[in-house]
N, C-alpha and C positions, 0 to 999 in steps of 0.2 A: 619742752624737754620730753623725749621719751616718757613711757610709763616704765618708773623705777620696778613696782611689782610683779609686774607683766617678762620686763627683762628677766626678772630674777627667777621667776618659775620655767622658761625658756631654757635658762642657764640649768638648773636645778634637774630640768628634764634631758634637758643632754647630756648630763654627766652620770643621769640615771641609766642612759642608752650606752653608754661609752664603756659602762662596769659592768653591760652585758644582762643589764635587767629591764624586764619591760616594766614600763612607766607608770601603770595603773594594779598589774600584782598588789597585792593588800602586804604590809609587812606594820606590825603592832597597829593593827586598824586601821591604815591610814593606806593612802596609794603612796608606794614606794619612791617613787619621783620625791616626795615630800621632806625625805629621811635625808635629802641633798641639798635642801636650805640652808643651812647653814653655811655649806663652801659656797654656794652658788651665789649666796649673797656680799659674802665677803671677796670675792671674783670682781664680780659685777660694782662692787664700789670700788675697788683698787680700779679697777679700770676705765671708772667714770672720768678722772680729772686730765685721760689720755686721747676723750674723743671729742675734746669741745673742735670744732671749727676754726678756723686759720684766724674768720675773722673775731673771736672770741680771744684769742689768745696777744699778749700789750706784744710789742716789742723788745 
């Protein structure tokens, strides 16, 4: 299985990029990409149960 984490910070950085912010800016200490975890992660699991493989999925 992919890296769940990995995914999620991908996710997290693109929708940093997408609001027009770059990704590593500081906003409350942190790199601002970070302040996007929370959709990113909830994204990224709604849409885990939609990419298993043909052969994963019963009849």
């Amino acid at each position: 299985m992919p890296d769940l984490e990995r995914a999620i910070e991908a996710a997290a950085r693109a929708l940093c990029r997408l609001d027009g912010h770059p990704e590593n800016i500081k906003f409350e200490g942190k790199p601002m990409w970070k302040s996007y975890l929370s959709g990113a992660r909830t994204a990224v699991e709604a849409a885990i149960p939609h990419l298993r493989s043909a052969d994963d999925q019963s009849p």
